[in-house]
CHARMM internal coordinates of N, CA and C (Angstrom, degrees):
IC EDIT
DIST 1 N 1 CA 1.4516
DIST 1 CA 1 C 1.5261
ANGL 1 N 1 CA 1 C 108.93
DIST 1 C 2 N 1.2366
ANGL 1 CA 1 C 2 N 135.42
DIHE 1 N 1 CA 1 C 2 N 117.82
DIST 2 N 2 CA 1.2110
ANGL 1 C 2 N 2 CA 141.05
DIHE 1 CA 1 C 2 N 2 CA 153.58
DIST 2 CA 2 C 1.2171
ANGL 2 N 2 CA 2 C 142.12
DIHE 1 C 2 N 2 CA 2 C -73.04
DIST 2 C 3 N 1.4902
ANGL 2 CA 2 C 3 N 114.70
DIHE 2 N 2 CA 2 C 3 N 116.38
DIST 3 N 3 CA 1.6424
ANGL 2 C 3 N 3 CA 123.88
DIHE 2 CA 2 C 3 N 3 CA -162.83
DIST 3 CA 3 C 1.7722
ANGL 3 N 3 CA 3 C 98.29
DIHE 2 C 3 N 3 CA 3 C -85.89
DIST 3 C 4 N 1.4929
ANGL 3 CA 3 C 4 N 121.97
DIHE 3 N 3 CA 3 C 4 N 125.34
DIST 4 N 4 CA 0.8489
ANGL 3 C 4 N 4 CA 150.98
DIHE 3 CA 3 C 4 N 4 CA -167.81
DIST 4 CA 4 C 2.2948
ANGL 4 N 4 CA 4 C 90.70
DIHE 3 C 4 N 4 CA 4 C -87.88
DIST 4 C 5 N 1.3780
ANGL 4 CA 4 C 5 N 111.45
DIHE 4 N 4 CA 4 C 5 N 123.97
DIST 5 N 5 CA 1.6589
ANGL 4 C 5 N 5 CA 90.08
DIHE 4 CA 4 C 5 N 5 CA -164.81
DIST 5 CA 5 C 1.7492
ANGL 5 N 5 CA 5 C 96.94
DIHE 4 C 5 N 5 CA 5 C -134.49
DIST 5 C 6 N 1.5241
ANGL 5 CA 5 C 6 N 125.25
DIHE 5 N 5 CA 5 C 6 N 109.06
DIST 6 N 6 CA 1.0146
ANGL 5 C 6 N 6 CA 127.36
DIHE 5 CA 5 C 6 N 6 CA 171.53
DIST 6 CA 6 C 1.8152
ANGL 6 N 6 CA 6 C 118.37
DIHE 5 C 6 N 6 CA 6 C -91.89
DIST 6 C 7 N 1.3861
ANGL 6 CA 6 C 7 N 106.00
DIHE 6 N 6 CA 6 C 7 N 125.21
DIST 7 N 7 CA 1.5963
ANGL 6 C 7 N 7 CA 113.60
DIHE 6 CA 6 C 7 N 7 CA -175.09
DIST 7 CA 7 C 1.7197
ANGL 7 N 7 CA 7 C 106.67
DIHE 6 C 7 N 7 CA 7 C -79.24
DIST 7 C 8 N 0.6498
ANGL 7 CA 7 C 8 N 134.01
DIHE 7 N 7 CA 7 C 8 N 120.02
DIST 8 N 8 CA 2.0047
ANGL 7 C 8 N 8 CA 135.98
DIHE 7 CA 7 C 8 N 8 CA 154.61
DIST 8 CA 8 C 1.0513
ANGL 8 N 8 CA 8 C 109.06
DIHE 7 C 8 N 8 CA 8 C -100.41
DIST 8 C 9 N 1.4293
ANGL 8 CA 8 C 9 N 111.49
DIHE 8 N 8 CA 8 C 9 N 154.40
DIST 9 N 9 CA 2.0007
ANGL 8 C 9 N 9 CA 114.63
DIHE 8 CA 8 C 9 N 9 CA 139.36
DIST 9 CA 9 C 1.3605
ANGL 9 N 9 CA 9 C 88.58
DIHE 8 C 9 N 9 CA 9 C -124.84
DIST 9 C 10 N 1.8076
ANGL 9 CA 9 C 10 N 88.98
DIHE 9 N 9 CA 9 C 10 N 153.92
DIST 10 N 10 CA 1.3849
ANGL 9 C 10 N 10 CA 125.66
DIHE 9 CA 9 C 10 N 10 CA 171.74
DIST 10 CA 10 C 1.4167
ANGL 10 N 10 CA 10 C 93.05
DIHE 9 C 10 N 10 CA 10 C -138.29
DIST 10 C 11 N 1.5312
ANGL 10 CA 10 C 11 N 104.95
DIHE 10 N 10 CA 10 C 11 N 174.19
DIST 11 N 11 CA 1.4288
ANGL 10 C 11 N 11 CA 137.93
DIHE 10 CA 10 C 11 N 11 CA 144.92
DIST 11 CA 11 C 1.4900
ANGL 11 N 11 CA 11 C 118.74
DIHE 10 C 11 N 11 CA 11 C -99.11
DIST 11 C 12 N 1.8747
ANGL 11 CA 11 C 12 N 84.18
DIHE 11 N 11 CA 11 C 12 N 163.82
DIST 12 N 12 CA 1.8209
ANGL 11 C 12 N 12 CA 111.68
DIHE 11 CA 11 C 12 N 12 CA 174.84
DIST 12 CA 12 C 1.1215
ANGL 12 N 12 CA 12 C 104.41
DIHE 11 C 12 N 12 CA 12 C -79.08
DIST 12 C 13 N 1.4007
ANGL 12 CA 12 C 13 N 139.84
DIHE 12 N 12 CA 12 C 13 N 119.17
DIST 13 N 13 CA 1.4368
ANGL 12 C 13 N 13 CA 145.65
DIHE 12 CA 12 C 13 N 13 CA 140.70
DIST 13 CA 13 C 1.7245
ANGL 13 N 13 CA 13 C 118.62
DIHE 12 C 13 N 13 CA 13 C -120.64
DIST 13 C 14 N 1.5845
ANGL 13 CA 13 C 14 N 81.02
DIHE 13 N 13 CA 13 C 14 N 120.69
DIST 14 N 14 CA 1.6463
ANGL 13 C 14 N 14 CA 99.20
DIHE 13 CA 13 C 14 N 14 CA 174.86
DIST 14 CA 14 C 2.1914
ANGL 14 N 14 CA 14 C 102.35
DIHE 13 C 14 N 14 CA 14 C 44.39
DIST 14 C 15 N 0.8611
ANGL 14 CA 14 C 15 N 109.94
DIHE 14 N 14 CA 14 C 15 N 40.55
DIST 15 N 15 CA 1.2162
ANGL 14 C 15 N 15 CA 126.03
DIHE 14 CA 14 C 15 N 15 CA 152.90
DIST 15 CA 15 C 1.9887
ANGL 15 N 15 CA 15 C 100.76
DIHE 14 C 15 N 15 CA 15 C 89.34
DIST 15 C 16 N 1.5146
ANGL 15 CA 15 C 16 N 98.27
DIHE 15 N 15 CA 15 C 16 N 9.87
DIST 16 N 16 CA 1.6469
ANGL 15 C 16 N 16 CA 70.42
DIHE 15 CA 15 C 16 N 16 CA 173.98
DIST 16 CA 16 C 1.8446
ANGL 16 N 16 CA 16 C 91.56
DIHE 15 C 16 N 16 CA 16 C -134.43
DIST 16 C 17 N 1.4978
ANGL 16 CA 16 C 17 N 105.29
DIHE 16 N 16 CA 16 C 17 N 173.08
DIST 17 N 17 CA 1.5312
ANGL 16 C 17 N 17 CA 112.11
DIHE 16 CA 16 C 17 N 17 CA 168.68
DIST 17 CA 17 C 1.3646
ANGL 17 N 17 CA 17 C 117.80
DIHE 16 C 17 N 17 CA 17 C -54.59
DIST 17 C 18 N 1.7250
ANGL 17 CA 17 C 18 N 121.02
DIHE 17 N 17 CA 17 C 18 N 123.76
DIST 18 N 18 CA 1.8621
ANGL 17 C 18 N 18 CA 107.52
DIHE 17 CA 17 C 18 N 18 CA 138.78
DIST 18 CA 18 C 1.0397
ANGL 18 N 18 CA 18 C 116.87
DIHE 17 C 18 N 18 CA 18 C -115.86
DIST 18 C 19 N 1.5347
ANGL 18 CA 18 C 19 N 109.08
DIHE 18 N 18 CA 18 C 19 N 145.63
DIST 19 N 19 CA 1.4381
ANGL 18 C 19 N 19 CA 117.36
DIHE 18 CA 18 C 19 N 19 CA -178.62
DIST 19 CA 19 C 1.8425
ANGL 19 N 19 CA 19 C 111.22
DIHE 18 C 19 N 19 CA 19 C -86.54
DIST 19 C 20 N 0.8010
ANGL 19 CA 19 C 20 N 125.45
DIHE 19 N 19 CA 19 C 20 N -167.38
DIST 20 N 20 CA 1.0202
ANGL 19 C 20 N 20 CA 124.12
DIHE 19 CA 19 C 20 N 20 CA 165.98
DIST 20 CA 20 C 1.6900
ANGL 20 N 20 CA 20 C 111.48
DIHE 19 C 20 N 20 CA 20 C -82.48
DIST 20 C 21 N 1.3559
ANGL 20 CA 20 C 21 N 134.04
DIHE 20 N 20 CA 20 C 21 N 143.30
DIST 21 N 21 CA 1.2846
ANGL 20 C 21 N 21 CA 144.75
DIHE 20 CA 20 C 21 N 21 CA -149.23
DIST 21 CA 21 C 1.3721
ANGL 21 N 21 CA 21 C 92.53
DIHE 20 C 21 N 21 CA 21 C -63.50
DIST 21 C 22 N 1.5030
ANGL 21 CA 21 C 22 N 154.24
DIHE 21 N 21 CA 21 C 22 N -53.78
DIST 22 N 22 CA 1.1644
ANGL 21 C 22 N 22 CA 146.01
DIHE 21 CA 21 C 22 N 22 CA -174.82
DIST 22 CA 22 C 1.4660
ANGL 22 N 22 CA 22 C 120.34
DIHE 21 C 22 N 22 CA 22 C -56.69
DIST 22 C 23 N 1.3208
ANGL 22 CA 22 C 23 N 111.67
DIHE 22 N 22 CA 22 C 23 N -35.04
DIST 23 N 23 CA 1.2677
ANGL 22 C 23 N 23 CA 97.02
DIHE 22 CA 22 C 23 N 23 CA 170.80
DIST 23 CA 23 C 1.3363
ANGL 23 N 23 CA 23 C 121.76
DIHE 22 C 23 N 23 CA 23 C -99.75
DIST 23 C 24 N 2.0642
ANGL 23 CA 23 C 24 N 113.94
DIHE 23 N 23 CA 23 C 24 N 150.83
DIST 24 N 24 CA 0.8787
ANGL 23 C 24 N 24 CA 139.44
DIHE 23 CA 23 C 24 N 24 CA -134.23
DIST 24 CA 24 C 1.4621
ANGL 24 N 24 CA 24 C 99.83
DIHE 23 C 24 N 24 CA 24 C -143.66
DIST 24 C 25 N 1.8314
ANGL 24 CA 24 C 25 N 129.48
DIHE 24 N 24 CA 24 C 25 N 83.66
DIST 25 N 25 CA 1.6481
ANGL 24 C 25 N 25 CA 111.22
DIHE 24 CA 24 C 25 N 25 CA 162.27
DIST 25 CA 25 C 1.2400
ANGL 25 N 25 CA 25 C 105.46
DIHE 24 C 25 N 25 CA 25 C -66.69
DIST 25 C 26 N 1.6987
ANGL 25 CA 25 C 26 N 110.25
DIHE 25 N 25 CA 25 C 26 N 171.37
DIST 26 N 26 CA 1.0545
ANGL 25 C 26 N 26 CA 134.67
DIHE 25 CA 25 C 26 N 26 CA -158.51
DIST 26 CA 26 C 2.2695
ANGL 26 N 26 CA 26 C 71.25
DIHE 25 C 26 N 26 CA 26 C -108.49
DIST 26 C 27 N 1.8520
ANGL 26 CA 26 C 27 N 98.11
DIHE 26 N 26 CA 26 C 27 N 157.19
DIST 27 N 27 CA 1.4860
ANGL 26 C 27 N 27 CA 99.23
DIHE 26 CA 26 C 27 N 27 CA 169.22
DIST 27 CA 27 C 0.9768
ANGL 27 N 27 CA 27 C 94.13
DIHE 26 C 27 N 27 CA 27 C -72.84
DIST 27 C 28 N 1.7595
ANGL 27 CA 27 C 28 N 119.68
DIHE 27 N 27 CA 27 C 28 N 167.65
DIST 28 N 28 CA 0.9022
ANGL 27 C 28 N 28 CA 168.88
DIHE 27 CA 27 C 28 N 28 CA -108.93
DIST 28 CA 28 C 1.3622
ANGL 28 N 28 CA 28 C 103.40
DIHE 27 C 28 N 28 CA 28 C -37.67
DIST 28 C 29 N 1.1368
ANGL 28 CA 28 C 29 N 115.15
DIHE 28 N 28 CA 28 C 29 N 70.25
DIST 29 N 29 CA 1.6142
ANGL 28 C 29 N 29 CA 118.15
DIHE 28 CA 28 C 29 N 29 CA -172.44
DIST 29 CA 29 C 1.2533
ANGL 29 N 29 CA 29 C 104.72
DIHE 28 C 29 N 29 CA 29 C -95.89
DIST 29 C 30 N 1.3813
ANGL 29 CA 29 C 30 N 136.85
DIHE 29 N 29 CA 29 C 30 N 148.22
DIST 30 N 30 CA 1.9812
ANGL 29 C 30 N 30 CA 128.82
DIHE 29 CA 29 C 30 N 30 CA -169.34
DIST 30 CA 30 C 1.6427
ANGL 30 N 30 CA 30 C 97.62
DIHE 29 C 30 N 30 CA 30 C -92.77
DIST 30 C 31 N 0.9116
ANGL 30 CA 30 C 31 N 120.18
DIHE 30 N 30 CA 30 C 31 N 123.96
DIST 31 N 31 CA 1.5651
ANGL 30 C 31 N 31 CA 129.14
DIHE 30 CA 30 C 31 N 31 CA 152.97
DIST 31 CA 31 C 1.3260
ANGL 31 N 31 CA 31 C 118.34
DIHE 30 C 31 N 31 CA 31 C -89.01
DIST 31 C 32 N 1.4109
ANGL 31 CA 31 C 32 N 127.80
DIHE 31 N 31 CA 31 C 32 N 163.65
DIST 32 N 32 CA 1.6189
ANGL 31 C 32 N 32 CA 133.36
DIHE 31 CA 31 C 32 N 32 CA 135.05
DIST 32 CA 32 C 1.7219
ANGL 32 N 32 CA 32 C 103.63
DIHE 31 C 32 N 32 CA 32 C -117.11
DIST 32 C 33 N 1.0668
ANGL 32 CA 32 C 33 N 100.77
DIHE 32 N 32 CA 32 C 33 N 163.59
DIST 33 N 33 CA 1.4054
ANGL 32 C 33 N 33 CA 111.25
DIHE 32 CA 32 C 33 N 33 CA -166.73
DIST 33 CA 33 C 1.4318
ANGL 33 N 33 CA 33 C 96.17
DIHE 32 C 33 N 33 CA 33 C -140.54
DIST 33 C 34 N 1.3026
ANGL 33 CA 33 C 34 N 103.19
DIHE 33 N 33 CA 33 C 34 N 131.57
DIST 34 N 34 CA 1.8416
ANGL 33 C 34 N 34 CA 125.08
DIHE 33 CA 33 C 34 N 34 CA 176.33
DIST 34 CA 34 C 1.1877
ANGL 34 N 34 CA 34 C 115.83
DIHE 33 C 34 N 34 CA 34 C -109.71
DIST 34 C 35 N 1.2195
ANGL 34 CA 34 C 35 N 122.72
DIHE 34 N 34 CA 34 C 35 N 131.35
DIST 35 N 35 CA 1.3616
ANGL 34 C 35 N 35 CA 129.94
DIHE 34 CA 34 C 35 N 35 CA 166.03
DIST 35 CA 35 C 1.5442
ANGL 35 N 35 CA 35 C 118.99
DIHE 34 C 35 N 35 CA 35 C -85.10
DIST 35 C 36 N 1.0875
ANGL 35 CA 35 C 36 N 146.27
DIHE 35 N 35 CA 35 C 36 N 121.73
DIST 36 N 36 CA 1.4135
ANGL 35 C 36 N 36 CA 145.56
DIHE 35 CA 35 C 36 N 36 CA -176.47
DIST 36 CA 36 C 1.5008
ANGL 36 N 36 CA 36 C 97.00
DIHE 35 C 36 N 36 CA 36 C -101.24
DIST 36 C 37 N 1.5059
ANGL 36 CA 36 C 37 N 125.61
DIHE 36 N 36 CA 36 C 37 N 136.45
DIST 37 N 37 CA 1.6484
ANGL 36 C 37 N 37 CA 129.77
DIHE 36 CA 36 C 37 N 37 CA 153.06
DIST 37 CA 37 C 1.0047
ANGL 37 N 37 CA 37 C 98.85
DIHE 36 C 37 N 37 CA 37 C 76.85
DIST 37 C 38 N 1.4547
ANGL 37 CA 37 C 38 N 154.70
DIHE 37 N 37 CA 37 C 38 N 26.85
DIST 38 N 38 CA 1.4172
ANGL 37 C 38 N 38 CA 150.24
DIHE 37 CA 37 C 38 N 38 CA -160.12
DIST 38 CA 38 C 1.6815
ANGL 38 N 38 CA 38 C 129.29
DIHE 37 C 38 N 38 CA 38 C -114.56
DIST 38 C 39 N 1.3646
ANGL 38 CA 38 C 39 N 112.70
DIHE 38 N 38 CA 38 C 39 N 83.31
DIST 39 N 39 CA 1.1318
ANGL 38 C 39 N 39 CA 96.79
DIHE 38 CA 38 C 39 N 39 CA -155.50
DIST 39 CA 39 C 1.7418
ANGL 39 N 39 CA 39 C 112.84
DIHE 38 C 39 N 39 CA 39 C -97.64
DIST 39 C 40 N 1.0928
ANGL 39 CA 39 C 40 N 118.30
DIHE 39 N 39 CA 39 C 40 N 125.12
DIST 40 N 40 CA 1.6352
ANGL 39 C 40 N 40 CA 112.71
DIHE 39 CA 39 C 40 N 40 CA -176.56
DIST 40 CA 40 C 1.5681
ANGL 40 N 40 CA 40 C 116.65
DIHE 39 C 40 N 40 CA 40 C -95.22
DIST 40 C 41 N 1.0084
ANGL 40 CA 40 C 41 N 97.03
DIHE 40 N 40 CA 40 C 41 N 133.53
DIST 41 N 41 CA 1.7142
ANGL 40 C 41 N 41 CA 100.15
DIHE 40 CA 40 C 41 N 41 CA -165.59
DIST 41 CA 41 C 2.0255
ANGL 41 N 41 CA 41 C 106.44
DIHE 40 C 41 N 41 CA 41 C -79.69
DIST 41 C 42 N 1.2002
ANGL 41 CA 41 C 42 N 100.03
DIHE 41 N 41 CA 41 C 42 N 139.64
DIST 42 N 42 CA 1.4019
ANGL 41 C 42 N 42 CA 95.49
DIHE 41 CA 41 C 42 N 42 CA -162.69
DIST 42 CA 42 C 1.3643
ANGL 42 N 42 CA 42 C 110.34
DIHE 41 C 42 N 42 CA 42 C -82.96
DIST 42 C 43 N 1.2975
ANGL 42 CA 42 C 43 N 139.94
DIHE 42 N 42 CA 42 C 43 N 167.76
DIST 43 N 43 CA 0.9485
ANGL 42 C 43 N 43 CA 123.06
DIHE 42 CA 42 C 43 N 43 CA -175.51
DIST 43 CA 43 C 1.7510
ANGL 43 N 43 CA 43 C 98.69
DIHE 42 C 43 N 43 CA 43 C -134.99
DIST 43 C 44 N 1.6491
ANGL 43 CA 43 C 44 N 111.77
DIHE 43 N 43 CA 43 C 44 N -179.21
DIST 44 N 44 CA 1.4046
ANGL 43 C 44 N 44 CA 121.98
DIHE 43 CA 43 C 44 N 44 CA -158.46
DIST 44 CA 44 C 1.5034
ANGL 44 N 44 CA 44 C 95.88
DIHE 43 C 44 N 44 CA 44 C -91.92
DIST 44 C 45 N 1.7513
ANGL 44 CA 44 C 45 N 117.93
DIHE 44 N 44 CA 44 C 45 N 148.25
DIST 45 N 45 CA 1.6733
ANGL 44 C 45 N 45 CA 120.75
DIHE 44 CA 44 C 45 N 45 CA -157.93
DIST 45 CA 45 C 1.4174
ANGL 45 N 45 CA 45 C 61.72
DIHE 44 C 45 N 45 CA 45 C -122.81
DIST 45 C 46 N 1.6227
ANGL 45 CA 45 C 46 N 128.38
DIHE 45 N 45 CA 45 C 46 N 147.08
DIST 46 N 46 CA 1.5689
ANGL 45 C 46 N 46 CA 141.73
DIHE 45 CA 45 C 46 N 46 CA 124.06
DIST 46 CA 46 C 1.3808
ANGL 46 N 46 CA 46 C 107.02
DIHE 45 C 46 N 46 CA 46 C -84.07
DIST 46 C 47 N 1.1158
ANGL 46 CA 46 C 47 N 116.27
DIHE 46 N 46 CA 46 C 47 N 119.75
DIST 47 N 47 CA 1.9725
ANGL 46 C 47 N 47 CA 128.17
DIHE 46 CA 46 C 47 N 47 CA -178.80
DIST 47 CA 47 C 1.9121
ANGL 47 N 47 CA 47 C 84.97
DIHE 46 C 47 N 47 CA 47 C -89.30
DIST 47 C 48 N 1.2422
ANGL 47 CA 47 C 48 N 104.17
DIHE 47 N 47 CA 47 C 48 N 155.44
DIST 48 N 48 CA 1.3280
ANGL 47 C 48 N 48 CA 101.96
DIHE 47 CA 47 C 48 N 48 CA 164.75
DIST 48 CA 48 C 1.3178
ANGL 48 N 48 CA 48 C 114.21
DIHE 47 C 48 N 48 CA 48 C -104.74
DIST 48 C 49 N 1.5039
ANGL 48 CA 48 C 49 N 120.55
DIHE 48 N 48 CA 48 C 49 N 144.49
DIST 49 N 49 CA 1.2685
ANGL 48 C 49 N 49 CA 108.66
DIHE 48 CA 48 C 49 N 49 CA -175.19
DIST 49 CA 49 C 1.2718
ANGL 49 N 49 CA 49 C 134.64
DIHE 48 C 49 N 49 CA 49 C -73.54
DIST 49 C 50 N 1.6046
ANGL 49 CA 49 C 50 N 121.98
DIHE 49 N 49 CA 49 C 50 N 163.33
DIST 50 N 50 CA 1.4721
ANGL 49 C 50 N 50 CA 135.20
DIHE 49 CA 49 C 50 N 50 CA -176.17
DIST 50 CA 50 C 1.3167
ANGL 50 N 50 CA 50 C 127.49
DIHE 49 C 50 N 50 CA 50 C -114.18
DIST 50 C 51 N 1.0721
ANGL 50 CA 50 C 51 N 121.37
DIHE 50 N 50 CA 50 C 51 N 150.52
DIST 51 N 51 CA 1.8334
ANGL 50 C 51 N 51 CA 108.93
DIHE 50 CA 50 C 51 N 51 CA 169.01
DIST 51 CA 51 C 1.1953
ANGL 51 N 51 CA 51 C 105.51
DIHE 50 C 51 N 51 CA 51 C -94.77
DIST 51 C 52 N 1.2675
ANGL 51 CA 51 C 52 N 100.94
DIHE 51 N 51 CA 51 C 52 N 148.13
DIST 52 N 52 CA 1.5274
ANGL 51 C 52 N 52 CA 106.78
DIHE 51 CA 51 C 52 N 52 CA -167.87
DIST 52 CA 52 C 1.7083
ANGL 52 N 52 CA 52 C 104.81
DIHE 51 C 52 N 52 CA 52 C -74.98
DIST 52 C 53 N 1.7010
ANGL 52 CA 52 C 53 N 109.38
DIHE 52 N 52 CA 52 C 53 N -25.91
DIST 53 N 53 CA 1.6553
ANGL 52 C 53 N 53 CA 112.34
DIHE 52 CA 52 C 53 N 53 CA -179.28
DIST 53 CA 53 C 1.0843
ANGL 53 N 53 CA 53 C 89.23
DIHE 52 C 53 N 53 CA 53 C -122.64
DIST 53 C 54 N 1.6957
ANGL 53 CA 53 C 54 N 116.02
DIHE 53 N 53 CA 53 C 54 N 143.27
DIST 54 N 54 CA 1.7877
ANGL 53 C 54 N 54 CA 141.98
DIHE 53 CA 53 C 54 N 54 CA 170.02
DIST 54 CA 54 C 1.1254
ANGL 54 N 54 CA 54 C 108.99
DIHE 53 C 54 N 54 CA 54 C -55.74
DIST 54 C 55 N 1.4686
ANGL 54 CA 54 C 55 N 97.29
DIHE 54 N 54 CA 54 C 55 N -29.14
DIST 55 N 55 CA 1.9155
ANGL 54 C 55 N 55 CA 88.83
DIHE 54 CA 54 C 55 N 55 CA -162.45
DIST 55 CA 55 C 1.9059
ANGL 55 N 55 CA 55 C 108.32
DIHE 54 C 55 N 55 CA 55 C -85.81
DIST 55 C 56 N 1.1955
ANGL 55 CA 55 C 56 N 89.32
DIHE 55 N 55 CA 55 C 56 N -7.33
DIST 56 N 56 CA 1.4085
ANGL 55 C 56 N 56 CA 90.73
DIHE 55 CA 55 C 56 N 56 CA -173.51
DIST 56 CA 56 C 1.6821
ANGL 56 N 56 CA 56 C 117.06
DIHE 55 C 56 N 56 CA 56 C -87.60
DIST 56 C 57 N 1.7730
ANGL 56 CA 56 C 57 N 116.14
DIHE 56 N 56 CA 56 C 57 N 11.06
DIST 57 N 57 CA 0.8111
ANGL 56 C 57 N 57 CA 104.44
DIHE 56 CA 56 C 57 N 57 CA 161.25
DIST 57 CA 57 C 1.5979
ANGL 57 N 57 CA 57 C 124.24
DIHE 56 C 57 N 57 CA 57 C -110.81
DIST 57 C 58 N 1.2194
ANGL 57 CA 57 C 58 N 96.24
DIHE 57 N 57 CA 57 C 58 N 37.27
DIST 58 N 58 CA 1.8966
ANGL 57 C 58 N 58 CA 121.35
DIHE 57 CA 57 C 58 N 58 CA 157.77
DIST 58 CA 58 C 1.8993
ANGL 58 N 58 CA 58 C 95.20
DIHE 57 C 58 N 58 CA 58 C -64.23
DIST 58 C 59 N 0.9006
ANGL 58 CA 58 C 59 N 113.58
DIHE 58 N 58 CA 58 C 59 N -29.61
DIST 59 N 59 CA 1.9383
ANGL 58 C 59 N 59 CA 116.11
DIHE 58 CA 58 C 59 N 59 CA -154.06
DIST 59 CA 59 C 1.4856
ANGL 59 N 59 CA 59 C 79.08
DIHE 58 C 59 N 59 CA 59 C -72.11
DIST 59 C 60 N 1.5668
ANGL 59 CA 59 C 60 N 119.48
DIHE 59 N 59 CA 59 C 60 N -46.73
DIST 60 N 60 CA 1.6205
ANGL 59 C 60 N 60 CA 105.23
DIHE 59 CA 59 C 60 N 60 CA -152.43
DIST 60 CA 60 C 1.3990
ANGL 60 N 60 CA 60 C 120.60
DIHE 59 C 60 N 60 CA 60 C -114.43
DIST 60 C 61 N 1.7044
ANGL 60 CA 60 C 61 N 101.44
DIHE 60 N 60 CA 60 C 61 N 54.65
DIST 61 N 61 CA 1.4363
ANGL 60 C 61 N 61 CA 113.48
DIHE 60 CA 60 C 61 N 61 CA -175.83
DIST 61 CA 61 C 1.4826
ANGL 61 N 61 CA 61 C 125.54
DIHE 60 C 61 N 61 CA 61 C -80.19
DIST 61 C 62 N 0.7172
ANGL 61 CA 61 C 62 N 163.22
DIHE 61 N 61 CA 61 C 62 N 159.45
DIST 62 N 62 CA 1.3775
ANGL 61 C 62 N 62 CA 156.52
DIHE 61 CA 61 C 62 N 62 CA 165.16
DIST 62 CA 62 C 1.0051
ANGL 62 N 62 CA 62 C 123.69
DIHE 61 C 62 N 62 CA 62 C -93.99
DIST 62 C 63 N 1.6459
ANGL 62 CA 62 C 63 N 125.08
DIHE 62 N 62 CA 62 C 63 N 132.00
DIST 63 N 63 CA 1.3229
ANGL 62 C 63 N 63 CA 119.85
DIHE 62 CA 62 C 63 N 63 CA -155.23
DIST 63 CA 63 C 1.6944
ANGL 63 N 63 CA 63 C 91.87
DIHE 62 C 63 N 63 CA 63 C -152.57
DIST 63 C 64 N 1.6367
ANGL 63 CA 63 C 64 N 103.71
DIHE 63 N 63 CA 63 C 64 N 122.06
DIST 64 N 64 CA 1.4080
ANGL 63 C 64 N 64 CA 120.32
DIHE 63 CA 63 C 64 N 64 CA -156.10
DIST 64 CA 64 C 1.6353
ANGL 64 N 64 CA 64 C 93.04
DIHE 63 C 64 N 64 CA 64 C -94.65
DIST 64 C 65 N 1.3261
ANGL 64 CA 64 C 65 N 125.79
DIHE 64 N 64 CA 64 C 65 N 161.09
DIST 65 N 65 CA 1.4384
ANGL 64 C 65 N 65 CA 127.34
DIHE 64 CA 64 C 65 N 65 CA 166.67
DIST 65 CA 65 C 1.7783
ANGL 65 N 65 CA 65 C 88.26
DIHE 64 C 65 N 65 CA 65 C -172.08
DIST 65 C 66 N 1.5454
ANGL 65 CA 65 C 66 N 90.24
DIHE 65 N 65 CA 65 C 66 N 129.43
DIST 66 N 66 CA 1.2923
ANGL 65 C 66 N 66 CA 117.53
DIHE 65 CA 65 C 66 N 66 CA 170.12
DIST 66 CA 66 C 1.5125
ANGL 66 N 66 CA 66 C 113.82
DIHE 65 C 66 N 66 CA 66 C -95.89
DIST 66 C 67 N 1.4879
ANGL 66 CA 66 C 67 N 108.61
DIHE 66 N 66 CA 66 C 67 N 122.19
DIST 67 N 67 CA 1.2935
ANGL 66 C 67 N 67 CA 123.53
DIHE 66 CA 66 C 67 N 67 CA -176.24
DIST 67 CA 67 C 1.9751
ANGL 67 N 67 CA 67 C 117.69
DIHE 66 C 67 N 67 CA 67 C -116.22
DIST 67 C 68 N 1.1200
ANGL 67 CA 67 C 68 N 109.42
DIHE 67 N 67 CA 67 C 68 N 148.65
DIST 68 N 68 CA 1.7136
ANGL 67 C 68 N 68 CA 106.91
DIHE 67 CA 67 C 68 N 68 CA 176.13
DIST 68 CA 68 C 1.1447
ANGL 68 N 68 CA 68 C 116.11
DIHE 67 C 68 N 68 CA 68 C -131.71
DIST 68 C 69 N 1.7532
ANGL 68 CA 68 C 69 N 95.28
DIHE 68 N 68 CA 68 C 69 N 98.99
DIST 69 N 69 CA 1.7256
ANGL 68 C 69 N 69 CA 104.45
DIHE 68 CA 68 C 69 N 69 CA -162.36
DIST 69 CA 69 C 1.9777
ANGL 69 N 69 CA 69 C 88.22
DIHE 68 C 69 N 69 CA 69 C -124.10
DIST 69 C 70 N 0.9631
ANGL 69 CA 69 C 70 N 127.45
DIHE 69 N 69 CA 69 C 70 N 112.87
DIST 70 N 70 CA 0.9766
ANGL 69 C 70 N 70 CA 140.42
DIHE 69 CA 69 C 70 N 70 CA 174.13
DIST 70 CA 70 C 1.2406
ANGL 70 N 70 CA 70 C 120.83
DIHE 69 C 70 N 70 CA 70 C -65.38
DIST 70 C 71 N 1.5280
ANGL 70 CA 70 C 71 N 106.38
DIHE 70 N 70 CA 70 C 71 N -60.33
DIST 71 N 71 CA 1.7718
ANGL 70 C 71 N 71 CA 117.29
DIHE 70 CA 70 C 71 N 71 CA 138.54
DIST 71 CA 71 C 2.1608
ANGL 71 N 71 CA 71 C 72.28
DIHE 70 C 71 N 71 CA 71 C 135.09
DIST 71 C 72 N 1.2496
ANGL 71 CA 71 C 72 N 116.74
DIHE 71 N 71 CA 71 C 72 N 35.96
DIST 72 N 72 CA 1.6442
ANGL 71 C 72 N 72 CA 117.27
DIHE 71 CA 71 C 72 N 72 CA 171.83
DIST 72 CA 72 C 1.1755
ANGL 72 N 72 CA 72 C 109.80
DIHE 71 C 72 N 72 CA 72 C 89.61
DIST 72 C 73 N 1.2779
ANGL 72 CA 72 C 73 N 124.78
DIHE 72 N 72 CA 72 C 73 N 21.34
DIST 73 N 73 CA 1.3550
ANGL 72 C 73 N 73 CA 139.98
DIHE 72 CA 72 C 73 N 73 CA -176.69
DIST 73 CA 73 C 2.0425
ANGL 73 N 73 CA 73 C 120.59
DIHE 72 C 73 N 73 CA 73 C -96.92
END
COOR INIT
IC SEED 1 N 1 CA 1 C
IC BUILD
């Protein structure tokens, strides 16, 4: 099947595409959209940490105990 492929430029305004006034998509027509020259600044990943051994997260189990402290009440 052959995709039939028309090129445009537009601009960014207020967050959506304009084309130039003559052109006209049809609704719901599929685009891809290219960015030319665009560079995005990367930003910082926090990984969460790991133990380096499985077994060592026996150390950080949780262990519930119900207490009745009124606080002298």
């Amino acid at each position: 099947m052959a995709t039939n492929i028309l090129t445009l430029e537009g601009v960014i305004e207020n967050g959506q595409i304009r084309f130039p006034s003559q052109v006209h998509l049809p609704e719901g027509a599929r685009v891809f959209i290219i960015v030319p020259d665009m560079h995005i600044q990367q930003q910082a990943r926090i990984y969460s940490p790991r133990l380096k051994n499985s077994e060592q997260s026996r150390d950080f189990e949780l262990e519930v105990s119900a207490e009745n402290n009124n606080g002298g009440v």
